[in-house]
Every structure is written in structure tokens, then in C-alpha cells.
C-alpha positions as CSV (number, residue, x, y, z in Angstrom):
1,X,0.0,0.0,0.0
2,X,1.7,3.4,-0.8
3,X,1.2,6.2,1.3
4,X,2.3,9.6,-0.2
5,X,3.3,12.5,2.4
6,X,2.8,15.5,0.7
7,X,4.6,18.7,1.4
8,X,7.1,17.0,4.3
9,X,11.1,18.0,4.4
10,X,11.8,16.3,7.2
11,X,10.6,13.1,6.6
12,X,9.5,12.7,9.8
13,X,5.5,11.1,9.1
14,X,6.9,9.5,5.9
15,X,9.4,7.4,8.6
16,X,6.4,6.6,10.5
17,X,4.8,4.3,7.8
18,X,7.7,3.0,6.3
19,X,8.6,1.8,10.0
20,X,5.2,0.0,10.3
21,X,6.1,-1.5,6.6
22,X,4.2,0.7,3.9
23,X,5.4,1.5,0.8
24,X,5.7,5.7,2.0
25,X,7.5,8.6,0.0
26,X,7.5,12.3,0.9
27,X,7.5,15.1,-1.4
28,X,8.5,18.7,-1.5
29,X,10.0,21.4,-3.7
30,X,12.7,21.4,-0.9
31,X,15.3,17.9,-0.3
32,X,14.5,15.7,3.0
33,X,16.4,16.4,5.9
34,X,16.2,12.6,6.6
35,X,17.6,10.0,4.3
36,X,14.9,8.2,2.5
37,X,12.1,7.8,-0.1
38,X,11.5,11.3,-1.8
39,X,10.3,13.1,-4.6
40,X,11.7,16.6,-5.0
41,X,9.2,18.3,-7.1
42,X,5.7,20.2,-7.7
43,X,3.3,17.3,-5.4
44,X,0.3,17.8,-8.3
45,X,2.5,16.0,-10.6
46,X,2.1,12.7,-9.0
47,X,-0.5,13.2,-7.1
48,X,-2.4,10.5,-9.7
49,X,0.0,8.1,-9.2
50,X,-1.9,5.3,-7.7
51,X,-1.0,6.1,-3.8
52,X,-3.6,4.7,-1.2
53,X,-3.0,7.1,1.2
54,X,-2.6,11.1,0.9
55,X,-0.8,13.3,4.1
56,X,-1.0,16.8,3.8
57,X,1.0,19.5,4.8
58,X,0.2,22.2,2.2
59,X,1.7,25.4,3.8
60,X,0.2,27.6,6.0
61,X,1.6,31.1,5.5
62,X,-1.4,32.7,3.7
63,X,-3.8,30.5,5.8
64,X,-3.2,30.5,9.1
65,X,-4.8,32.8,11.6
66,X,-1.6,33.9,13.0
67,X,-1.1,35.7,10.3
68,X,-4.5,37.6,10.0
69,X,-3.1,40.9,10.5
70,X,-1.5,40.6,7.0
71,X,-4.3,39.0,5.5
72,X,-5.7,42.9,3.4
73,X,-2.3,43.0,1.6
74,X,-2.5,38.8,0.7
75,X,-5.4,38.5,-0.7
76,X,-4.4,37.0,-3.4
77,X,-2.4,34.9,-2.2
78,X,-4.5,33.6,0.5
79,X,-6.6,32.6,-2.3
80,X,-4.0,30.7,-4.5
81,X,-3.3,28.8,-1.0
82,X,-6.8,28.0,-0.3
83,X,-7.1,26.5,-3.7
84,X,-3.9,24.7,-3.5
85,X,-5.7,22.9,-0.9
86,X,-8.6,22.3,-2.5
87,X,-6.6,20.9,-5.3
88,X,-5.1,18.1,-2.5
89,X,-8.7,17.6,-1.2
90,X,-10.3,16.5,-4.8
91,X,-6.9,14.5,-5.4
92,X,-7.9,10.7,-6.8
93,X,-6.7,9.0,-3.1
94,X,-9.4,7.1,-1.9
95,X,-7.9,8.2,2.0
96,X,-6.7,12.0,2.3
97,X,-5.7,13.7,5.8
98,X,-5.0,17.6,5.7
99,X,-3.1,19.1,8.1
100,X,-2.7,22.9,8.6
101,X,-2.6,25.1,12.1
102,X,-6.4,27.0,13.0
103,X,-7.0,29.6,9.9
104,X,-9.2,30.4,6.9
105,X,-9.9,27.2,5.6
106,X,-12.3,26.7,8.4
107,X,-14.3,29.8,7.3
108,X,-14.0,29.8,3.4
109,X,-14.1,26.1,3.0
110,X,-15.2,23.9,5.9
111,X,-14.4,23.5,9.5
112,X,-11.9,20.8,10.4
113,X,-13.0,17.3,11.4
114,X,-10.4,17.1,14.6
115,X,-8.4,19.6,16.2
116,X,-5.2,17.5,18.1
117,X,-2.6,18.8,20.3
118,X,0.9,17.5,20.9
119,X,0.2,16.6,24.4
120,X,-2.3,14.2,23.4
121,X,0.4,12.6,21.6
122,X,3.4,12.9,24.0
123,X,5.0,15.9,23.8
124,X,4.3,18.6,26.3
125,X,3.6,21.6,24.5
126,X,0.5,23.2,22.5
127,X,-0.1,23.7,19.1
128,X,-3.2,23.3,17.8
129,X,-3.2,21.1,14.6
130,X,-6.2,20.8,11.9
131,X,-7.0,17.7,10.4
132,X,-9.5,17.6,7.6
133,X,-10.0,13.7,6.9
134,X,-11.6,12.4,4.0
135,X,-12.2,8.6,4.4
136,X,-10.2,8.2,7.4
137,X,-11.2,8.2,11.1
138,X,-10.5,10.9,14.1
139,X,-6.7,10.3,15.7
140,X,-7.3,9.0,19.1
141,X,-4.9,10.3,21.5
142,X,-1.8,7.7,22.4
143,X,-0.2,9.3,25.2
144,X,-1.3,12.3,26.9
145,X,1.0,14.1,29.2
146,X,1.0,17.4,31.7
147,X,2.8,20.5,30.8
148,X,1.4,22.6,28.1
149,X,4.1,24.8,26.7
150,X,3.9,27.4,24.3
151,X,7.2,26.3,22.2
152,X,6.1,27.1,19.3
153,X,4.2,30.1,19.5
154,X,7.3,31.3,21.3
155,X,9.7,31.1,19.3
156,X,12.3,33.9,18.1
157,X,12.2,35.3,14.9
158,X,15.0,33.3,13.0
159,X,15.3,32.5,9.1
160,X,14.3,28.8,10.2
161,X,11.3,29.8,12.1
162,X,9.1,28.4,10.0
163,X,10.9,25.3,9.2
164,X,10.9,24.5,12.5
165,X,7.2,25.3,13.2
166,X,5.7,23.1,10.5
167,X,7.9,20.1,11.5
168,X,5.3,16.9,12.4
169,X,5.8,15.9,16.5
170,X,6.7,12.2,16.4
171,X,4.7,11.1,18.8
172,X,1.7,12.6,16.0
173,X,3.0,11.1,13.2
174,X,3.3,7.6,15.1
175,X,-0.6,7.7,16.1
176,X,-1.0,8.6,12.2
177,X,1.1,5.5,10.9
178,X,-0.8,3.3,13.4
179,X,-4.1,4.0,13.5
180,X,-4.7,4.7,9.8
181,X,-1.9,2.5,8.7
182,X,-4.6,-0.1,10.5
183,X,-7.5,1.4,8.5
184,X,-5.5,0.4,5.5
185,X,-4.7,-2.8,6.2
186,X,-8.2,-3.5,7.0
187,X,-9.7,-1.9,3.8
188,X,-7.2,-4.4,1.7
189,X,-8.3,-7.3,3.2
């Protein structure tokens, strides 16, 4: 069964299924930080390629509500954006997760179908995470934990700010390769 993780440098979700044995590559316009399976190029090129699965990690610049205050001078942009994910959403996967942080997608297209939080997944900190799911069922949370730090939210302006905000917790991208990973196997059978 492939599984396709769309818009993922760091290989971290696409390491997740291949270490529960599917057939997963990531793709990006950028190289993976981590050795392994990965397309370098435009995702809508391959996105009819015959992959079971669809992750996505379209990017959240011109969509997320952190960014409101610029919204007036994006429009267009935020727009291009919105469609790019609309263009992942109709893609010909039978199974499609999107993932983006709380934004405009929920009022111009639809509300999400789970909002998770790292903490629900391990990791002690907040960040509230999106998931539009299209033949795929909620995440259940694996391992909850205390501490609810704002990491993320917090961090200091840098030129890899944003690379480091969209990077995929582990403990998330474990709970994705298990649980749906599951789904797929049983959908196969």
C-alpha cells in the first residue's frame, strides 16, 4: 500500500509508515532532511500516481490565523493557498488527511474534522493542529501528558522559524502511521 506525504522535508510522518512497513514517500520542492524515499518536485504531478494514502502538509503562510493581520495585503495569495488545498482535497486517493494550524480554511471552505494537540500525543507543549480527513477516522490520542508549553508560538524570529514550526511531532506522526496504517490494512483485506 503506498502512502504519499505531501509537502514533508523532514521526513518525519513519511518514517512513521515505512517503520510499520508501507510502501511511503515524501514530497516537497525542498530535499528531506532525513535519508529516505522522496520526490523533490511540484506534489500535483504525481498526485495520480496510484497512492492509497494522501498526508498533507500544504503550507500555512497565507492560511493560518496567525497571520491575520497581514491577511488585506494577501489576498491573493491567500486565495491561491486556499485552492492549493482544495486541489489536495479533490486529489484521486481514496484516503486524504490535511493538516494545517487554525486559519481560513475553516471559514472559506469547511471546519476541520479534529483539532489534536501534541500533548495528546506525547510531547508537552500546544499547538493546535487541523485535520481535515476524508475517508479516514479521528486520531485518538496515544499518550497524553501534563505541561502545556507554548514552544512554538514562542519562538524567536530566525530564518528557520518556520521550518521548525511546520515540522510533524513524532509522537503525532506515530498515532498517524498506526491507527490509519490499521484502516488500510483492513480496507485491503
Amino acid at each position: 500500500m503506498k502512502v504519499l506525504v505531501a509537502c514533508e522535508f523532514s521526513g518525519i510522518v513519511r518514517d512513521a509508515f515505512l517503520s510499520v512497513g508501507f510502501d511511503a514517500c515524501s514530497c516537497d520542492f525542498e530535499q528531506t532532511e532525513r535519508p529516505g524515499p522522496h520526490i523533490r518536485a511540484d506534489v500535483m504531478t504525481i498526485l495520480g500516481d496510484g497512492w492509497d494514502l494522501l498526508i498533507a502538509h500544504p503550507p500555512c503562510t497565507f492560511l493560518a490565523s496567525s497571520g491575520a493581520r497581514w491577511f488585506n495585503d494577501r489576498r491573493r495569495l491567500q486565495r491561491e493557498a486556499a485552492d492549493f488545498f482544495l486541489s489536495l482535497w479533490w486529489a484521486p486517493v481514496p484516503r486524504i488527511a490535511i493538516e494545517n494550524p487554525i486559519g481560513v480554511i475553516s471559514t472559506f471552505i469547511t471546519p476541520p474534522d479534529q483539532i489534536i494537540q501534541p500533548w495528546q500525543f506525547g510531547h508537552g507543549e500546544t499547538k493546535a493542529t487541523c485535520l481535515w480527513l476524508k475517508n479516514l477516522p479521528r486520531l485518538r490520542p496515544i499518550n497524553i501528558v501534563s505541561g502545556r508549553t507554548h514552544r512554538i508560538h514562542r519562538m524567536a524570529p530566525k530564518p528557520e522559524r518556520s521550518r521548525e514550526r511546520s515540522r510533524t511531532y513524532p509522537g503525532i506522526a506515530t498515532a498517524m502511521a498506526a491507527q490509519w496504517g490499521a484502516e488500510l490494512r483492513k480496507a485491503a483485506q
